[in-house]
C-alpha positions in Angstrom: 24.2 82.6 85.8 23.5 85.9 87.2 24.1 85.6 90.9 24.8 89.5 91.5 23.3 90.0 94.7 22.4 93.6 95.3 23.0 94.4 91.6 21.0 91.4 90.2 18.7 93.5 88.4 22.1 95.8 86.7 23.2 92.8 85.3 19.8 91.7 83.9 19.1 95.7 82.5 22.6 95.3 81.3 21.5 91.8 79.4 18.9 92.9 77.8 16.3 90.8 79.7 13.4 91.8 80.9 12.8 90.2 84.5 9.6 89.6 86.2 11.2 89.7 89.5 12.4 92.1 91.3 15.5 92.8 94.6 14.4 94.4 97.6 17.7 95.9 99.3 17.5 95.3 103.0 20.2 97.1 104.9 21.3 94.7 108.6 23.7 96.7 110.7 26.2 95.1 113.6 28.4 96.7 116.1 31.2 95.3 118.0 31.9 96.0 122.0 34.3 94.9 124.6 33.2 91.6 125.4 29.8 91.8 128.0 30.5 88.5 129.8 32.7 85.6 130.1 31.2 82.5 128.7 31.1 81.4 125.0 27.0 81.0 124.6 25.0 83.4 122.6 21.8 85.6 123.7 18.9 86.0 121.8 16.6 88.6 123.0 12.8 89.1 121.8 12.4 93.1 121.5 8.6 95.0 121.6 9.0 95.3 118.0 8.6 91.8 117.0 12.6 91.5 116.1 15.1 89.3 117.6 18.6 90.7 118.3 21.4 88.4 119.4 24.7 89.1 121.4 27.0 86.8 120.0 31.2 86.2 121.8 33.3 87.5 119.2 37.4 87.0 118.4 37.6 85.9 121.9 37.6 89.5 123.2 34.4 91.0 122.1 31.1 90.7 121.9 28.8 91.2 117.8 25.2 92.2 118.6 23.0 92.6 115.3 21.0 92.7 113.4 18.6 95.6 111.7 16.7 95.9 109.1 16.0 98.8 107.1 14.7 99.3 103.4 18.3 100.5 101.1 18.2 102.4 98.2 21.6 103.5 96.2 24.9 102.3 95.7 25.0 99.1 98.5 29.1 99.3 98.4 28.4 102.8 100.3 25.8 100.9 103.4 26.8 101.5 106.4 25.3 101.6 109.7 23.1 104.8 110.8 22.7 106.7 113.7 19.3 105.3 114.7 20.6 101.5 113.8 23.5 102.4 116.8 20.7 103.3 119.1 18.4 100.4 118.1 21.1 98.0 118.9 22.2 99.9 121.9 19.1 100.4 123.4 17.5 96.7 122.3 20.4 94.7 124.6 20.3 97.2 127.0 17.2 96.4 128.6 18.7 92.6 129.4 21.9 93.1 130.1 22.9 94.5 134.3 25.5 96.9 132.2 23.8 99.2 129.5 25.7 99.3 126.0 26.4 102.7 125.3 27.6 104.2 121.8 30.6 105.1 122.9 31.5 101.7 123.6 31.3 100.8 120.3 34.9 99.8 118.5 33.5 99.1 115.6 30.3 98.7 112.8 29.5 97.0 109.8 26.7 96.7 107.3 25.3 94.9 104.7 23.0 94.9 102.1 20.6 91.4 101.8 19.5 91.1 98.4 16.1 89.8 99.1 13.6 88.9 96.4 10.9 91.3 96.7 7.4 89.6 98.0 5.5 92.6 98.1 5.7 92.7 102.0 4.7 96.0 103.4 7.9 95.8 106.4 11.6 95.1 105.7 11.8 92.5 107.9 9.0 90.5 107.0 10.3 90.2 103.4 10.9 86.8 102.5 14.1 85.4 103.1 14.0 82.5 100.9 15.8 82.3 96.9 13.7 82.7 93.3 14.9 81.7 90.2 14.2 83.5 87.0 15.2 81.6 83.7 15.5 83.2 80.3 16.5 81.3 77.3 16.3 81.2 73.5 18.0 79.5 71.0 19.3 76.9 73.1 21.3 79.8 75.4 19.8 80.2 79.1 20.3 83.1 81.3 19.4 82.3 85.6 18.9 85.0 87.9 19.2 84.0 91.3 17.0 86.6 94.1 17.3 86.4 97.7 19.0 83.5 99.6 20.9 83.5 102.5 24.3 81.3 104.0 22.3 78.9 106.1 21.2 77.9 102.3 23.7 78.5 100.2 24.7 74.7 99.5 20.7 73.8 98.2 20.4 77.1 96.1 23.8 76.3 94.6 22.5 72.5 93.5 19.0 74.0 92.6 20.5 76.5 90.2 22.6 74.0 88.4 19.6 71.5 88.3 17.8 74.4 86.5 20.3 74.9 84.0 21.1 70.9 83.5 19.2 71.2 80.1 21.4 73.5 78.7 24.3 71.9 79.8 26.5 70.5 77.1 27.7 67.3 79.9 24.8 67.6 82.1 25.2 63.8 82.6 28.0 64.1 84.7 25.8 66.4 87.3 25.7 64.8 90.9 22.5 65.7 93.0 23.2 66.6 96.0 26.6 65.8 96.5 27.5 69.3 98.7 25.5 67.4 102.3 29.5 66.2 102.7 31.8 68.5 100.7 33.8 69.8 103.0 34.4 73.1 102.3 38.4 74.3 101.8 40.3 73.5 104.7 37.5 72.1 106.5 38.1 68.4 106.2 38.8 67.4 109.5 36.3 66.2 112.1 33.4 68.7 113.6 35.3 68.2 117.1 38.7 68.2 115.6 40.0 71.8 115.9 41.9 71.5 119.5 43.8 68.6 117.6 44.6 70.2 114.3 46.0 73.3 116.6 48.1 70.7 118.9 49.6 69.5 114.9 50.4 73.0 114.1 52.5 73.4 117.3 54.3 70.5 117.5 55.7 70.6 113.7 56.3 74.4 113.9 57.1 75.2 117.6 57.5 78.7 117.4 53.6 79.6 117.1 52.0 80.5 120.6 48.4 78.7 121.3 46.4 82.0 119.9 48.4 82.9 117.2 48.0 78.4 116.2 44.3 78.5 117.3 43.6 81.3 114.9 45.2 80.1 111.7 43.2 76.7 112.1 40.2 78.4 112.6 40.6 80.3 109.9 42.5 78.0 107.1 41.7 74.4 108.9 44.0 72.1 107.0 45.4 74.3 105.0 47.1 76.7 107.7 50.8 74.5 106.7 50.1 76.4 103.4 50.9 79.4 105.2 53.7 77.8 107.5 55.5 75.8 104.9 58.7 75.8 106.3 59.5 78.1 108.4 61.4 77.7 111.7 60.7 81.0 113.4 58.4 83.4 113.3 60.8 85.8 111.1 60.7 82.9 108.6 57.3 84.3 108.0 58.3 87.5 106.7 57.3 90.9 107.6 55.0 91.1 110.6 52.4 93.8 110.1 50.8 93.5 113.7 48.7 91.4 116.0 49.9 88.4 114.5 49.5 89.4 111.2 53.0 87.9 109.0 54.0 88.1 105.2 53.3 84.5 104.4 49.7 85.1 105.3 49.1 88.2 103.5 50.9 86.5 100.6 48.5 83.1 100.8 45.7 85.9 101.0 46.4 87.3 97.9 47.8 84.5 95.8 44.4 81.9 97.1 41.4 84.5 98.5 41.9 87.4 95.7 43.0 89.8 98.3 43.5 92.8 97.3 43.7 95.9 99.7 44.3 95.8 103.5 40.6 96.2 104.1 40.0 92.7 102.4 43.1 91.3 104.6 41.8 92.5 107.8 37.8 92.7 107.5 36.7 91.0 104.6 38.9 87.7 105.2 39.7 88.3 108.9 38.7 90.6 111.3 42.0 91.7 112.4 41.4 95.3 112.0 40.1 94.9 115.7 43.7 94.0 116.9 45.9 96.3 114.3 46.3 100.2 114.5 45.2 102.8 111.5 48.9 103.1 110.7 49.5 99.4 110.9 46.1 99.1 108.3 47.7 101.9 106.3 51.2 100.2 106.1 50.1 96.8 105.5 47.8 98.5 102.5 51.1 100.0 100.9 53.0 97.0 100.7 50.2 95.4 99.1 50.2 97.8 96.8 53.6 97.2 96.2 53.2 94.0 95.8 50.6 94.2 92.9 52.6 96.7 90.8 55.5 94.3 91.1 
């Protein structure tokens, strides 16, 4: 199965096959401000351009406003966010909001690159946004390329692909359609409403955590947040502390369970602590980790 994203096509010039289908890279940009107002809902707001660009409450103290989307060419681990992209966003929420959004409010900016299956649309964002399969095999072997696709769909393309493939599964008998509707995913198996009580269980068998530091380890990890708590009776049980309320034991789980590998995956990629920790604290907690590998 060739589920490469962005570099879909590498893997299939690297294969040998020759693919009818091609990736259109679709760079989306976001940047991150000071919170814009108090309550927890989300704006969407309908710009002269045809696009919609939401402002969404984000880690309790900021606010995410996205999206773009720009045609990418090269190398989509170096995307990241452009000048014009910061005054799109900027300017696009500032003709709602009472207080304008300025660059320099800006603490931080991401991007991404959307692998979308190329339709032929003339615009970037009126390329599809749904999944393609392409299927090669011979001699019994098959090869899937998966294009396009997106989160909200994940769970459908995942069962579609394998239904493709069932022929040329030795123990395709023991495939279940559509058995991810209630797999909960890891962690999450506790009810949809059930997060105030799973952080009132996390401070009651280990009293030392405060509400925020409990309510973001079960947001995060859900039921398996005692993974990272074992048993600890203070917060130094939980090793070094790196910042915000960043310990040891979490970096450790991070590594050991989520293939953690550099402080940038710790505090972006499978948090987004960065926005609470300081360049030396980042450049620290990269060292030990480091460390820790070579070990």
């Amino acid at each position: 199965m060739n589920a490469a994203g962005p570099w879909v096509e590498n893997v299939l010039a690297a294969s040998g096959a020759h693919s009818r289908a091609h990736v259109r890279l679709v760079q989306g940009s976001h940047i991150v401000v000071p919170k814009l107002y108090d309550h927890d809902r989300a704006y969407m707001f309908q710009n002269a351009d045809g696009r919609i660009v939401f402002a969404i409450p984000y880690q309790t103290d900021f606010t995410l406003i996205g999206t773009t989307d720009l045609d990418y060419s090269g190398d989509p681990q170096r995307a990241h966010i452009t000048e014009g992209e910061i005054a799109y966003l900027c300017n696009s929420v500032s003709e709602y909001f009472a207080q304008p959004v300025k660059p320099q409010d800006i603490v931080w900016t991401y991007a991404g690159v959307r692998p979308l299956y190329d339709d032929g649309a003339s615009e970037a964002k009126k390329a599809t946004r749904d999944y393609a399969f392409e299927l090669e095999a011979e001699d019994g072997l098959a090869l899937l390329s998966i294009f396009g696709g997106k989160i909200t769909t994940y769970r459908r393309l995942a069962e579609e692909a394998l239904e493709r493939l069932a022929p040329y599964l030795p123990e395709r008998e023991g495939l279940r359609a559509g058995w991810t509707e209630t797999a909960a995913l890891p962690g999450g198996d506790f009810p949809v409403r059930g997060l105030s009580k799973l952080v009132d269980e996390l401070r009651k068998r280990w009293r030392f955590l405060d509400t925020a530091f409990a309510q973001r380890l079960a947001s995060a990890y859900g039921t398996r947040a005692p993974e990272i708590l074992g048993e600890a009776r203070s917060l130094s049980d939980l090793g070094r502390h790196f910042g915000g309320d960043l310990t040891e034991a979490e970096v450790r789980f991070l590594m050991a369970t989520e293939w953690a590998r550099t402080a940038e995956d710790v505090v972006w990629r499978r948090s987004k602590l960065g926005l609470r920790l300081t360049p030396d604290q980042i450049s620290a907690l990269n060292t030990w980790m480091a460390a820790q590998r070579s070990s």
